[in-house]
N, C-alpha and C positions, 0 to 999 in steps of 0.2 A: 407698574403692576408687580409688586414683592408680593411674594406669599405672606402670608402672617405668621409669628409663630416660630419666625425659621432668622433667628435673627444671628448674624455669623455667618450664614452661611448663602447669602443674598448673592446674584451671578446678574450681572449687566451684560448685554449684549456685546458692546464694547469699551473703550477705555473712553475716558469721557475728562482729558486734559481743560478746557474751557471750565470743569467743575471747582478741578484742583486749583485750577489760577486764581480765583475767586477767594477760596480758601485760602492759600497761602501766601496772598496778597493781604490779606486781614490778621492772619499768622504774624508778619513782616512789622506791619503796622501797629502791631499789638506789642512789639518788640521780641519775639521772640524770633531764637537765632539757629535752633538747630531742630532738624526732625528728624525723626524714628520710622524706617521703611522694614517693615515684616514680609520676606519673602520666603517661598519654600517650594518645593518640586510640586507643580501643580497634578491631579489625578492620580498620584505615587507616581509619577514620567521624570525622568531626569532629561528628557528633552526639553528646550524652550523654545515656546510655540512662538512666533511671531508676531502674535496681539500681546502674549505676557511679556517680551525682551521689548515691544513699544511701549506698553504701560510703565515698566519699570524705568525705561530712559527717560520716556515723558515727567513722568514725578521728578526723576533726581535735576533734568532740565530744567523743572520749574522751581524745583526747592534752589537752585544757584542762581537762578534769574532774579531772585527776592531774597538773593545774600542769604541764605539757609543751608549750612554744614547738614548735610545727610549721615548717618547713620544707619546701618544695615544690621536687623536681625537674620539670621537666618536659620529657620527650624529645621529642625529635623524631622525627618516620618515616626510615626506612632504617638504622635501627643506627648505628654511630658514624660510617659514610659521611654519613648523613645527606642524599642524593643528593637527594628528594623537595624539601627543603626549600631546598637551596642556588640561591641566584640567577643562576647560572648555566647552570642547569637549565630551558630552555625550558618544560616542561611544571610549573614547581614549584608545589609548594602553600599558600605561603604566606599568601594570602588565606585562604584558609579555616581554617590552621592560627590567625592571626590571630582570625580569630569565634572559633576554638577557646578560645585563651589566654583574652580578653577573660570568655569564659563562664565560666573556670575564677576569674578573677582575681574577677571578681562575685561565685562563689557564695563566696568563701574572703574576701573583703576585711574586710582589721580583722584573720585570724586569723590568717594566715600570718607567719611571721617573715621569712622571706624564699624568692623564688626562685632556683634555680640552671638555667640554659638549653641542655639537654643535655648529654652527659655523655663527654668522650675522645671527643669529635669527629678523624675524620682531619687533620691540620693538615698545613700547611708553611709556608714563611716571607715566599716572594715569588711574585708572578705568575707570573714569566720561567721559576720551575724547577718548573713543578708541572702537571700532567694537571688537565685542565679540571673533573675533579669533585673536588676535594682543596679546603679551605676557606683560603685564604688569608686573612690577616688582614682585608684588605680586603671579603671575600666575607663573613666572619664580623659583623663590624661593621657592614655592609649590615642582613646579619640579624638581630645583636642589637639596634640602635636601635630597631626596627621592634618588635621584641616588647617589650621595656621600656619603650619607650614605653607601645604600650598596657595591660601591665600597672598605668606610675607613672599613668597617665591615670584609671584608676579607684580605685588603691590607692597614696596619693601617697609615704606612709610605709616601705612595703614595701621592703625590700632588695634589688637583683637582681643576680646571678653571672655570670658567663661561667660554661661547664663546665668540670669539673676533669679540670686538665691529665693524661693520660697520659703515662708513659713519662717523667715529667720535664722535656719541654722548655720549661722557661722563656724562653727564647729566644723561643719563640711568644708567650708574654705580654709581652714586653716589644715584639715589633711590635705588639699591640693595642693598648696605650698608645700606644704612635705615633702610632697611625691614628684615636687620640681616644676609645677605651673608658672610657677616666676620666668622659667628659661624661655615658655614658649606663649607665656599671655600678657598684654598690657594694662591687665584691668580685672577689677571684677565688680558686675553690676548688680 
């Protein structure tokens, strides 16, 4: 019984592991070897409720049970503004987002193959041309060391991403390296 209409945004009672096995038992068999888990602070709560830290163990269990490297997005609040989390953001949330990651990086360490740190972030390139909620590389880098850090701080192995570029502009990525993402990222997606 889904609403119509409301696609995205669909809420099951509970976590439904019997569906997933199904799935990535034919995943397995299809040969494919690695998946892409998109997690993020459920209802803006940087608590994790107890059905969401089962759901999320459940899946990464079943993606190893059928030899499947997991992968970890993990977004951030405000959609690809991202506004909540940026440091320029007087009221942001980074600290708590922080407890968030850390919690996430603990229950998953040892199984994830890597993270990637939200995803088509709004970018631009420099300070001087950009409205103060836009992620300038500088702002970005701010944020990334912060989170990867505490990510390598418990999971030292772990690979971590910037987000994946929207729209093409490499141009962005090559200010991040500028700005020294090399020191603190293994990738970029």
């Amino acid at each position: 019984n889904l609403p119509p209409n409301n696609y995205g945004h669909w809420k099951l009672d509970r976590n439904h592991p019997e569906w997933q096995d199904v799935i990535l038992t034919d995943w397995a068999q299809l040969g494919v070897n690695s998946t892409h888990l998109n997690i993020w602070p459920q209802n803006n709560s940087f608590e994790i409720s107890p059905s969401y830290r089962k759901a999320i163990e459940d899946y990464v269990a079943l993606s190893r049970k059928h030899g499947l490297k997991v992968g970890i997005r993990l977004d951030a609040l405000g959609g690809t503004d991202g506004w909540p989390m940026n440091p320029s953001n007087p009221d942001n949330v980074i600290k708590p987002y922080l407890r968030w990651v850390k919690e996430i990086a603990a229950m998953l360490k040892g199984q994830a193959a890597y993270y990637i740190l939200g995803d088509e972030m709004t970018i631009v390139k420099t300070e001087h041309d950009t409205p103060a909620k836009d992620w300038t590389a500088e702002k970005y880098i701010e944020y990334f060391s912060q989170i990867s850090a505490a990510i390598k701080n418990i999971d030292p192995k772990v690979k971590i991403s910037m987000f994946a570029i929207g729209g093409g502009n490499w141009k962005y990525a090559e200010y991040l390296f500028e700005k020294g993402f090399s020191r603190y990222g293994d990738g970029v997606a």
